[in-house]
N, C-alpha and C positions, 0 to 999 in steps of 0.2 A: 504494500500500500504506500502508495508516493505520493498522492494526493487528496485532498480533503475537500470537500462544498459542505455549505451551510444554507439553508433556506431560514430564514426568521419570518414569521406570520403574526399579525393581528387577533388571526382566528383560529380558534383549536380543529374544527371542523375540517377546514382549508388544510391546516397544519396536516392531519391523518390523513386527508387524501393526496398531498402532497407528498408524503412521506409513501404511499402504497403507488404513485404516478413513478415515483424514483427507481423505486425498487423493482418497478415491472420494465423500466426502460431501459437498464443494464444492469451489467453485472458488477455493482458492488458490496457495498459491506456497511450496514447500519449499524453508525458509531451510538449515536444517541437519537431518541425520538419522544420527545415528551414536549407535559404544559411548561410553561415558566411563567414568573411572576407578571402580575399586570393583564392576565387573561390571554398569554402570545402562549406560541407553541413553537418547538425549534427542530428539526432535522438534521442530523449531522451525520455525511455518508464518506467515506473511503474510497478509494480504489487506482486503480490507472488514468491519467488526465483526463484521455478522451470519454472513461465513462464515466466520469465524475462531472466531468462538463456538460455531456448530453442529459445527464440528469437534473441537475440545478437548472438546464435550458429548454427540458420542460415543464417545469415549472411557474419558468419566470413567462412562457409564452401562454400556459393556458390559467394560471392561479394570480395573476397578475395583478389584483384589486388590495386581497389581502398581504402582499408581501410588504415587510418593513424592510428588511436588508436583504443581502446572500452576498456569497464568494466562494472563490474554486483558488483553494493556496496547492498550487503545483509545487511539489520539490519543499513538501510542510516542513519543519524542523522536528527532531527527533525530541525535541525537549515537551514537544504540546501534549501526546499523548498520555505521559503517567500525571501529567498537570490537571488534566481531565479529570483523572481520575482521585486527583488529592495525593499522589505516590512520590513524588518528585523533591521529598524534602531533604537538603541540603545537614551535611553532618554538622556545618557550623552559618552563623549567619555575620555576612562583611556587610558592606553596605546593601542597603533595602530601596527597592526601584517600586513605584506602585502607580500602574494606570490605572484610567477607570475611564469607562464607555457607556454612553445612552443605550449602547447595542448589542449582543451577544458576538453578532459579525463582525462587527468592525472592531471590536476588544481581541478576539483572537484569531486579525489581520493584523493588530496589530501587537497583540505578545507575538505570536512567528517574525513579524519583523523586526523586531526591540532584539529576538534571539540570535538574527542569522547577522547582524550590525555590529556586535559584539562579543567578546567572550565570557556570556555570562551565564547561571544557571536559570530558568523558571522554574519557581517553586511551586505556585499552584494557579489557576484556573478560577474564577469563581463565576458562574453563570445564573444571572438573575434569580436566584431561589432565595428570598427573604431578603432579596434588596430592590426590591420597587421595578422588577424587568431591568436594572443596572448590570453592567460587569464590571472584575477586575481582576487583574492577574499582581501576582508578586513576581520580582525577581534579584536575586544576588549575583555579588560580586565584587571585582575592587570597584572602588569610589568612580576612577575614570570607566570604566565598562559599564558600570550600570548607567551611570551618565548618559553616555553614549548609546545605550539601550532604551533607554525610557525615550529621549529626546528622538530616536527612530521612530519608534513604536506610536508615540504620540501626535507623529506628521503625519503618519498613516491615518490613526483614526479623526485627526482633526480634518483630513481630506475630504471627510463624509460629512464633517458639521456636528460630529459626535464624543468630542472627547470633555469630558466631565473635569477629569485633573490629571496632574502628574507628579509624584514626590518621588523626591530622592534624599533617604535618610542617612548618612555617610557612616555613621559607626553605629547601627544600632543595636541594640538592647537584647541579650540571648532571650527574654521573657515573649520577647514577639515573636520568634521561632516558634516556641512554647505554643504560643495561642494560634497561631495560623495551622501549624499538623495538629 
């Protein structure tokens, strides 16, 4: 699996048919398919470019009313998926990088691109689930990479009109590790 799409919807309804429209249209691999916060529902499929793309593109041609975002990240970084899944947590914490997105899409277009910008780690993922339909990803490293990282990642999603904030905390505190796994 080298590539990822995302569909974001308005409507849950939209959302499951969108998600059963993907799946019948090629062969990929259903990462995630659920509601999220704010009454949206999100799709997040796998696979090889070309079917990862032919699926988010029919999507975006017949479900087209309710879509709030989508993206197809060809050539993902290795780091998105145990972030996903909350797995991805760092033995120690350097400096602490933290975006935050209107969008579930454009937050992780834009941790893949905060990650592949510099050499740092992403710790975690968080997608809209008890933050108002918001996202936000953590990431470490030294002081200048995560810099470097956050300020990528955040050109990407401010490109959509969607980026909420950006901090970068230079030596922070083992207890935030603590709380974030």
């Amino acid at each position: 699996m080298n590539a990822i799409g995302l569909i974001e919807l308005s409507s849950i309804a939209a959302g499951m048919q969108a998600a059963d429209m993907m799946l019948k249209t090629s062969s990929i691999e259903l990462i995630l398919s659920r509601t999220i916060c704010a009454g949206k529902y999100m799709v997040l499929v796998g696979g090889d470019v070309a079917s990862v793309k032919a699926a988010v593109d029919v999507v975006n041609e017949e479900i087209d009313e309710s879509i709030i975002d989508t993206f197809v990240i060809p050539s993902v970084h290795p780091d998105i998926f145990p972030a996903l899944n909350g797995t991805n947590a760092p033995p120690e914490l350097e400096a602490l990088g933290i975006l935050e997105a209107f969008s579930v899409a454009s937050l992780i277009e834009g941790a893949d691109e905060a990650c592949k910008a510099a050499d740092v780690q992403l710790i975690e993922l968080r997608l809209a689930m008890a933050l108002g339909g918001k996202a936000f990803c953590t990431i470490t490293g030294d002081v200048a990479a995560v810099t470097s990282a956050v300020e990528a990642g955040a050109q990407k999603i401010a490109l959509k009109g969607l980026l909420v904030n950006k901090v970068v905390i230079p030596n922070a505190s083992r207890e935030l590790l603590d709380e974030m796994v």
